[in-house]
N, CA, C and O atoms as a MOPAC input file, in Angstrom:
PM7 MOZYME 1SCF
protein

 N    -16.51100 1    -5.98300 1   -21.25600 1
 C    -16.71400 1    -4.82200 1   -20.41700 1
 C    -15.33300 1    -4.30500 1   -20.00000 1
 O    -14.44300 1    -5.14800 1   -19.88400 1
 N    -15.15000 1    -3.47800 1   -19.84700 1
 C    -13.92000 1    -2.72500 1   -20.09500 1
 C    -13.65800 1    -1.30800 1   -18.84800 1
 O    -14.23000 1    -0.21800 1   -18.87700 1
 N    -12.63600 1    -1.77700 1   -17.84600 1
 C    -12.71500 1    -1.25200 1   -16.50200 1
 C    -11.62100 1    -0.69900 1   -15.87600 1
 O    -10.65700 1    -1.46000 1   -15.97000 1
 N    -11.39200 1     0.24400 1   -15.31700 1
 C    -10.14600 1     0.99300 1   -14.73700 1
 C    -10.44900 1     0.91300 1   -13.49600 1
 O    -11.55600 1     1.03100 1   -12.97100 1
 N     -8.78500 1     0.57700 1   -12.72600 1
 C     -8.77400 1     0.20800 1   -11.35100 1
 C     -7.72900 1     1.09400 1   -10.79800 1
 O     -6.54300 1     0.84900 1   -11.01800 1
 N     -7.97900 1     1.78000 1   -10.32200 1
 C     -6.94400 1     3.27900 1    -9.55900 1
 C     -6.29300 1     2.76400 1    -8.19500 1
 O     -6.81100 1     2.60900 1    -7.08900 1
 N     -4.86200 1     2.52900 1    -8.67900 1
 C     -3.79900 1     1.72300 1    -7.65700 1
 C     -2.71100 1     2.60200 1    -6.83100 1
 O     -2.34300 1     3.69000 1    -7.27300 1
 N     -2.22700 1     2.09100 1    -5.64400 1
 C     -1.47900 1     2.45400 1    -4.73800 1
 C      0.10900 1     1.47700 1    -5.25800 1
 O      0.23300 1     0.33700 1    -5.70600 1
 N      1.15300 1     2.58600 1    -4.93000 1
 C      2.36400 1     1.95800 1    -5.21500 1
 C      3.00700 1     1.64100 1    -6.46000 1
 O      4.19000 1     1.30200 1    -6.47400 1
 N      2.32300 1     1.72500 1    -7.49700 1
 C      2.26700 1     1.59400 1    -8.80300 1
 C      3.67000 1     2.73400 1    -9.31800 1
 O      3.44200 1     3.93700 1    -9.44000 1
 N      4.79700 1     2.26800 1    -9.52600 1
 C      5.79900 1     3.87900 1    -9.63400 1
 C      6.76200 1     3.62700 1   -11.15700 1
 O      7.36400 1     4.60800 1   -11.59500 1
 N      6.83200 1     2.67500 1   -11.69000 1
 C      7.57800 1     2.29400 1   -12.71900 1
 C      7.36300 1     1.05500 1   -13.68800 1
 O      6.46800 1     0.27100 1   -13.37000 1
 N      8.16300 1     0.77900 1   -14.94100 1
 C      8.07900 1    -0.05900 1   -15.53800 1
 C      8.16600 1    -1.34100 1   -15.18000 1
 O      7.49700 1    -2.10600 1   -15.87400 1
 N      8.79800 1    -1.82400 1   -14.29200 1
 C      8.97700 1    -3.04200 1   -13.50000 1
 C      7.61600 1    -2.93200 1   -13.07000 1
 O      7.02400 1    -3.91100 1   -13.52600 1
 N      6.53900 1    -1.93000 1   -12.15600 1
 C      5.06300 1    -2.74200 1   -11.85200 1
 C      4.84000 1    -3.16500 1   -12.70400 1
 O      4.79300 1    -4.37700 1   -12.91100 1
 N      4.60400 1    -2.18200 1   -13.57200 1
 C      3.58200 1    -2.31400 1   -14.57300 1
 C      3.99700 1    -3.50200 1   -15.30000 1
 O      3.03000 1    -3.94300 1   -15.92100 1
 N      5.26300 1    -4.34200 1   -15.50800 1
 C      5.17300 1    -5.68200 1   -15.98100 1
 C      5.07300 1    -6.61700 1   -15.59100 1
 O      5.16600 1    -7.67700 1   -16.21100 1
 N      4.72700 1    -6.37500 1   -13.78700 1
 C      4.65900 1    -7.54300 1   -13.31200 1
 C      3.19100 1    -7.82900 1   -12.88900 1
 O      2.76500 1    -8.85700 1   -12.36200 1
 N      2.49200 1    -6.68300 1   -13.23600 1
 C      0.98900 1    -6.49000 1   -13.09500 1
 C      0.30000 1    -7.11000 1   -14.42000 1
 O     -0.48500 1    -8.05600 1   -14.37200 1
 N      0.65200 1    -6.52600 1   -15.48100 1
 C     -0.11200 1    -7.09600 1   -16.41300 1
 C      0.45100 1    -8.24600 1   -16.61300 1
 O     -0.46100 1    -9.01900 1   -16.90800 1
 N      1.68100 1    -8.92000 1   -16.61800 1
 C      1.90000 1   -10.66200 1   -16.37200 1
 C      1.32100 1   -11.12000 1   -15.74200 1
 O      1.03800 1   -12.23000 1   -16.19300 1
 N      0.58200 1   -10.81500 1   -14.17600 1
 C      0.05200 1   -11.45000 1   -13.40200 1
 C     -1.77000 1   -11.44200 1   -13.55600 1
 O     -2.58100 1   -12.36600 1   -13.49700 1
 N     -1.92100 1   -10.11700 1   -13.75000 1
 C     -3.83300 1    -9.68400 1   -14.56600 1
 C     -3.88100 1   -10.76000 1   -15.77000 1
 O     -4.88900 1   -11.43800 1   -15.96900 1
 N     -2.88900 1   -10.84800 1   -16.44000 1
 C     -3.86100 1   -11.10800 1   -17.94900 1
 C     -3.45000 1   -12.57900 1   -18.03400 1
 O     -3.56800 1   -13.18800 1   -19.09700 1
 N     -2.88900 1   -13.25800 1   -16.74100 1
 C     -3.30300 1   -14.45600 1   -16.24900 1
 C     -4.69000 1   -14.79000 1   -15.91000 1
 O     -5.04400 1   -15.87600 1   -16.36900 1
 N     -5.45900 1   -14.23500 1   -15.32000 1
 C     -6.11800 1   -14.63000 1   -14.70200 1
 C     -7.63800 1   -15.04300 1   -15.77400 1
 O     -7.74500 1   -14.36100 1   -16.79400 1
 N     -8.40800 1   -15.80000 1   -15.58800 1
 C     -9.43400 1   -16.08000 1   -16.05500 1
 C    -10.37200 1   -15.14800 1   -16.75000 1
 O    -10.79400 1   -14.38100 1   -15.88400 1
 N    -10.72900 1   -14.95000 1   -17.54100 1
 C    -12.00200 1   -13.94200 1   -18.28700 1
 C    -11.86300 1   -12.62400 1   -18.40200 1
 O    -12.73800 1   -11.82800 1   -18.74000 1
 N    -10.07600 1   -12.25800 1   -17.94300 1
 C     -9.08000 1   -11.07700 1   -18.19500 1
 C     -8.17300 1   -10.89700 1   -19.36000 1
 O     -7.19800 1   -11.55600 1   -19.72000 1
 N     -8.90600 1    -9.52500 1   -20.00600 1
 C     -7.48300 1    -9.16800 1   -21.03400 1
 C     -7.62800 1    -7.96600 1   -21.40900 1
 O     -8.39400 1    -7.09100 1   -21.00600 1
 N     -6.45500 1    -7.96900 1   -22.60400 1
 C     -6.15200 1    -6.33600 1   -22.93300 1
 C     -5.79300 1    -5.43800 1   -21.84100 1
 O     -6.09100 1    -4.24500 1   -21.79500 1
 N     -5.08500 1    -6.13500 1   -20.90100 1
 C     -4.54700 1    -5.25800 1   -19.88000 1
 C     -3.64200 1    -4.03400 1   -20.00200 1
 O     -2.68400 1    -3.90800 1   -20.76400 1
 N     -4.09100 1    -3.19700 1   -19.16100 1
 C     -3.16300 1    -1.89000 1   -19.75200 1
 C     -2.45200 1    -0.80600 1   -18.46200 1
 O     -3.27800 1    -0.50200 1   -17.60000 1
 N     -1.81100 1    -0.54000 1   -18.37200 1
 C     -1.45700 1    -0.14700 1   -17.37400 1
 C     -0.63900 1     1.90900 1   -17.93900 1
 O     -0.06400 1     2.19700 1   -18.98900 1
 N     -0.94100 1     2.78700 1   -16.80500 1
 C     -0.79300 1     4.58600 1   -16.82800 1
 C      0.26100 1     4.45900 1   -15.60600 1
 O     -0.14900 1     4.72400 1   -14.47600 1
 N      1.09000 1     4.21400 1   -15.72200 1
 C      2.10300 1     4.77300 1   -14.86400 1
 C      1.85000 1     5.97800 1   -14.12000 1
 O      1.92400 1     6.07600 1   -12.89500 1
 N      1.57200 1     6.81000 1   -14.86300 1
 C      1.46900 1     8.68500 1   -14.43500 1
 C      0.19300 1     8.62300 1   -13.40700 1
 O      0.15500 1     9.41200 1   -12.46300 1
 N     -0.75100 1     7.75600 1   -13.59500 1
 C     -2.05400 1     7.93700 1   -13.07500 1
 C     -2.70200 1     7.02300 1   -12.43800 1
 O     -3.92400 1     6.98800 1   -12.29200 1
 N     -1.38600 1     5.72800 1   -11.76300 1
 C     -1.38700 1     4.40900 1   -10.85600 1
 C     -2.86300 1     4.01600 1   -11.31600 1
 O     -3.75700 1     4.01800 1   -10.47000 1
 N     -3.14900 1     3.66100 1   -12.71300 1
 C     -3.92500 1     3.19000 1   -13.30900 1
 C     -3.68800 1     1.69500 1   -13.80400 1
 O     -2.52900 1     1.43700 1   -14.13000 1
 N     -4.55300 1     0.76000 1   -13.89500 1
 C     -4.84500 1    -0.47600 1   -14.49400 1
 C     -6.33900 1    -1.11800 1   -14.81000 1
 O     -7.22100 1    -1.55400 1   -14.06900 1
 N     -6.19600 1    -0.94500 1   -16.59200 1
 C     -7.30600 1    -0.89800 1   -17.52200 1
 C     -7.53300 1    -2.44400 1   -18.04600 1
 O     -6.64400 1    -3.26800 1   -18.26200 1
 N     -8.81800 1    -2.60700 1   -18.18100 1
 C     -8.65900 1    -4.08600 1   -18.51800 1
 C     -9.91300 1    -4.17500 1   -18.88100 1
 O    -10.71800 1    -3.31200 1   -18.53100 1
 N    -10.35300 1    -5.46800 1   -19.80600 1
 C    -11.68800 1    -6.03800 1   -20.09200 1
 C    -11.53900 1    -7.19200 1   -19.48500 1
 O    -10.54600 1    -7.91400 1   -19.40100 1
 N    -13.11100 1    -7.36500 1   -18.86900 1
 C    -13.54000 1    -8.61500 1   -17.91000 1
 C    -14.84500 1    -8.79700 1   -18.57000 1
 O    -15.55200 1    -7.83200 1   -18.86100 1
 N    -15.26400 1   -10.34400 1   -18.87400 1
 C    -16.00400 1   -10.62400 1   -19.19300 1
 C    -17.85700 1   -10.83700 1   -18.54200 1
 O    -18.91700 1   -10.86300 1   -19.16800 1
 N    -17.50400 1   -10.97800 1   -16.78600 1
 C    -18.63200 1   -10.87100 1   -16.05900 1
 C    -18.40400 1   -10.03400 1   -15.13000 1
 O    -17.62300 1   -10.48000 1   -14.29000 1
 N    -18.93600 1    -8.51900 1   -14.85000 1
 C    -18.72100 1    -7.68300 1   -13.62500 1
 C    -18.35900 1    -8.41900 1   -12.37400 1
 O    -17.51000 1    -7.81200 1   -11.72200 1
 N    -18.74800 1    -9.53400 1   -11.85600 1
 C    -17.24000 1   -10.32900 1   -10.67200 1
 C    -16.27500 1   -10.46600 1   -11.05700 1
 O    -15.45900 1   -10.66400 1   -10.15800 1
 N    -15.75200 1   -10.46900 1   -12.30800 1
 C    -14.31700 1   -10.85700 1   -12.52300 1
 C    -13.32000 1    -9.76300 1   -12.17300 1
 O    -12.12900 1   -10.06500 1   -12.23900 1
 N    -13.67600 1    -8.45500 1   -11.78600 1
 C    -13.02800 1    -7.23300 1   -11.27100 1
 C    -12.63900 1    -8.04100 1    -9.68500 1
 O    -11.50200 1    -8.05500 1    -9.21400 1
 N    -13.35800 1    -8.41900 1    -9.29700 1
 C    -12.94200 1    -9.12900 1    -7.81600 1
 C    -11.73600 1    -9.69100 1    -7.93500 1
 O    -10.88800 1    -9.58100 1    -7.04900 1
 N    -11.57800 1   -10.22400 1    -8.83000 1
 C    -10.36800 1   -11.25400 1    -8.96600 1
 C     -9.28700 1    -9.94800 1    -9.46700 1
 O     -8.13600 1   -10.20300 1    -9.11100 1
 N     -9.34200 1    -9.35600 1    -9.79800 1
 C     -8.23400 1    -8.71300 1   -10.33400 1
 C     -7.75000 1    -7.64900 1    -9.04200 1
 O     -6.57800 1    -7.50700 1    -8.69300 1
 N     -8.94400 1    -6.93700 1    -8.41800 1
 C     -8.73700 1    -6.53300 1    -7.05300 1
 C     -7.71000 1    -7.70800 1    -6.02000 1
 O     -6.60600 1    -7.26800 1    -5.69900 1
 N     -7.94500 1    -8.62900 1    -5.70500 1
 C     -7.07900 1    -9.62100 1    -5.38600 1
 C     -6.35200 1    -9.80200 1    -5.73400 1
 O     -5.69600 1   -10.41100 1    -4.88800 1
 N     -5.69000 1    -9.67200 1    -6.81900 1
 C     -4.45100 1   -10.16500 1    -7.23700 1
 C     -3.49200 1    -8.99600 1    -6.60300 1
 O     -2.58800 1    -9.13100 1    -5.77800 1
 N     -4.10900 1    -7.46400 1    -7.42800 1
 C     -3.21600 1    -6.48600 1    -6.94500 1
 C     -3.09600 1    -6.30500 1    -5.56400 1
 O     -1.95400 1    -5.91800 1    -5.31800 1
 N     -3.71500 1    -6.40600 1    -4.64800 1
 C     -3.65400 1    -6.23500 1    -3.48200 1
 C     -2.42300 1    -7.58700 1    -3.29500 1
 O     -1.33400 1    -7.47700 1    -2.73200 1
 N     -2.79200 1    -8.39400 1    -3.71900 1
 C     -1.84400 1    -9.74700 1    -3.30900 1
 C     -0.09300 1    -9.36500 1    -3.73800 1
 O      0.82700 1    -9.83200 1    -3.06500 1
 N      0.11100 1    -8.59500 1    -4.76600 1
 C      0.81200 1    -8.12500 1    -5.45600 1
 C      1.67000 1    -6.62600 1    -4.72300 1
 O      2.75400 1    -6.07200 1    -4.90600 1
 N      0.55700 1    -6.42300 1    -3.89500 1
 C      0.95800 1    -4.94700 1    -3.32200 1
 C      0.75200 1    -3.70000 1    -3.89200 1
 O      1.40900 1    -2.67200 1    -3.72900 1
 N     -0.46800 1    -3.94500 1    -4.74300 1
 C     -0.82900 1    -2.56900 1    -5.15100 1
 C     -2.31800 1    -2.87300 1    -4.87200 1
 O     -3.09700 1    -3.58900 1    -5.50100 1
 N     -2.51600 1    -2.06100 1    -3.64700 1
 C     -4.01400 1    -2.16100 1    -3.59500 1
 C     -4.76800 1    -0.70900 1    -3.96700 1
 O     -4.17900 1     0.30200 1    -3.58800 1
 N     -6.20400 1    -0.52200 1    -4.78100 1
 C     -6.88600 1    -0.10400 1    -4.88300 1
 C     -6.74100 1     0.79500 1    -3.87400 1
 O     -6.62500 1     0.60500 1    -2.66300 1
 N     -6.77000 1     2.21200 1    -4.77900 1
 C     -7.44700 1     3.54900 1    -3.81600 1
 C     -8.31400 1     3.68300 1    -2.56800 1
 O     -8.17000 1     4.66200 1    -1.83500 1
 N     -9.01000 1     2.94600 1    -2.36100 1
 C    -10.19000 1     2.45700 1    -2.04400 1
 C     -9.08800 1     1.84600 1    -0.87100 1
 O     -8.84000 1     2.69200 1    -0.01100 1
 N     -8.51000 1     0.77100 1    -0.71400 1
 C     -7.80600 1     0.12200 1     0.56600 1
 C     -6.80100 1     0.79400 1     1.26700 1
 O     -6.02000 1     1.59900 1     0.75800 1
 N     -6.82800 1     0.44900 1     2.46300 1
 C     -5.33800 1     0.71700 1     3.10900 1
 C     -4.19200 1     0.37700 1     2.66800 1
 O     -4.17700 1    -0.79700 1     2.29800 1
 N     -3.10800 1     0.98400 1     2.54100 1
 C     -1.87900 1     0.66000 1     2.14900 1
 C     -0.92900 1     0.65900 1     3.70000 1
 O     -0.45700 1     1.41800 1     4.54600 1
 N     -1.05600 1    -0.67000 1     3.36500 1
 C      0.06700 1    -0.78500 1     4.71100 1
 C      1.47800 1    -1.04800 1     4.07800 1
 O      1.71600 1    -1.43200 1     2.93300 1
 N      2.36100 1    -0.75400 1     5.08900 1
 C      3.43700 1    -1.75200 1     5.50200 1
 C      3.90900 1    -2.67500 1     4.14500 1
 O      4.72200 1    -2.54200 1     3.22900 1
 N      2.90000 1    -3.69900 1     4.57500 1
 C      3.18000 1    -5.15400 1     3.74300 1
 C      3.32200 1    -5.27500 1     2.55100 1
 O      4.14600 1    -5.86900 1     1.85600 1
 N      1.80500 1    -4.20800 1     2.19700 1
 C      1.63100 1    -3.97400 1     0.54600 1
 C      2.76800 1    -3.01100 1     0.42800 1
 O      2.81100 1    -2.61500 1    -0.73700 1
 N      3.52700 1    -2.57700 1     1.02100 1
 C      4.47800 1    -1.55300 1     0.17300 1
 C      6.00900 1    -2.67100 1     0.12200 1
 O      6.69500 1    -2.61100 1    -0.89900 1
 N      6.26100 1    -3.23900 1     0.79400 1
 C      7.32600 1    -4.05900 1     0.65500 1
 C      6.67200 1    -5.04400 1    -0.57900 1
 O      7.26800 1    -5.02400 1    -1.65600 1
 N      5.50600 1    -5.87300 1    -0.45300 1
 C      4.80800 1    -6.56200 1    -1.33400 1
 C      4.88500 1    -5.76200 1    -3.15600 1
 O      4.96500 1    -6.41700 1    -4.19500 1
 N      4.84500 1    -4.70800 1    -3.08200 1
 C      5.29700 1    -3.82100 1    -4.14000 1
 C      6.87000 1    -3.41700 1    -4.89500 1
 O      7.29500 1    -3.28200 1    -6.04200 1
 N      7.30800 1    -3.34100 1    -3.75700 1
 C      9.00000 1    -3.39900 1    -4.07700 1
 C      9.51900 1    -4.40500 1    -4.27200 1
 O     10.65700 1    -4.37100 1    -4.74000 1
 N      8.89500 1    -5.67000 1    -3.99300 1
 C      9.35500 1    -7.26500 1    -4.45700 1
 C      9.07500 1    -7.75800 1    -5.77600 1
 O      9.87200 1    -8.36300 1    -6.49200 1
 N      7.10000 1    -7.25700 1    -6.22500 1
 C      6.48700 1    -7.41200 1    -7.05500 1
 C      7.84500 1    -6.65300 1    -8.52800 1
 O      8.59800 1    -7.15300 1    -9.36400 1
 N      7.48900 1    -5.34300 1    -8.11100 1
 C      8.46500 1    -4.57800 1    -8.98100 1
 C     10.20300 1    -5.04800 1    -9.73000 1
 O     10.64500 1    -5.01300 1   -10.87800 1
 N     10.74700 1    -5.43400 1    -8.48400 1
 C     11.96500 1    -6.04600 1    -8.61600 1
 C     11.43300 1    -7.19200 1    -9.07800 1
 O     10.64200 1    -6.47200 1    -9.68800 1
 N     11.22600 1    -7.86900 1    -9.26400 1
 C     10.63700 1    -9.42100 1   -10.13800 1
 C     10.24100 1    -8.95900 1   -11.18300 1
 O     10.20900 1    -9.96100 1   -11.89700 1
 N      9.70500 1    -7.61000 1   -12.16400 1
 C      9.37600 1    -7.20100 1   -12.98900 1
 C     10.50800 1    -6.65100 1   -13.70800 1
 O     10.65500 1    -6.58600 1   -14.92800 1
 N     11.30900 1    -6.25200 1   -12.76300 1
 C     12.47300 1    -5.82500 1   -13.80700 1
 C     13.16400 1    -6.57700 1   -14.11900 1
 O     13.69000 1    -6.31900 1   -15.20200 1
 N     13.55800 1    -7.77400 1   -13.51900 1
 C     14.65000 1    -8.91100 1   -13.88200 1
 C     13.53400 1    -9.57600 1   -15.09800 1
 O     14.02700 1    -9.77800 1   -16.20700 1
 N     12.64400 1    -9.77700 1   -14.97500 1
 C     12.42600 1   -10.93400 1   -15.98200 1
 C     12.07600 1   -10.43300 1   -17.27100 1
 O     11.86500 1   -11.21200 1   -18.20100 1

C-alpha cells in the first residue's frame, strides 16, 4: 500500500536524507521517496498502522505532519535532523 505524508520543515537535501535513512529503517517500510518542492514523503507500508510508525518517527525527527503543530522543538529537531544529513 503505497502512501504520502505532507510534512512541516522539510527544506533541502540534507532532510530528505536523513528522512528516508531513518523511514526505510523502520519495519514493513520501503521505497521511500521524498518532493522537496511539496514537503512530501511517499512510501509503501505493508499494514495501514504502519503509517503510525512513520508519523512518529518524523515528528521525532522534526518534521511533523501538516496535520500537527510545529513548535519550537520540532524546528530545532529539524535543523539537527538536517545537519546530520548533510555530513553523512
Amino acid at each position: 500500500m503505497r502512501t504520502t505524508i505532507r510534512v512541516q520543515n522539510l527544506k533541502c537535501g540534507g532532510c530528505a536524507k536523513t528522512i528516508t535513512s531513518h523511514i526505510s529503517k523502520l519495519e514493513n517500510i520501503s521505497s521511500v521517496e521524498i518532493d522537496i518542492n511539496h514537503g512530501a514523503v511517499t512510501f509503501c507500508m505493508i499494514h495501514p498502522n504502519d503509517g503510525e510508525a512513520v508519523l512518529t518517527k518524523l515528528k521525532d525527527l522534526g518534521y511533523p505532519s501538516i496535520n500537527e503543530g510545529n513548535t519550537m522543538i520540532s524546528k530545532v529537531k529539524s535543523y539537527v535532523s538536517c545537519a546530520s544529513g548533510k555530513i553523512s
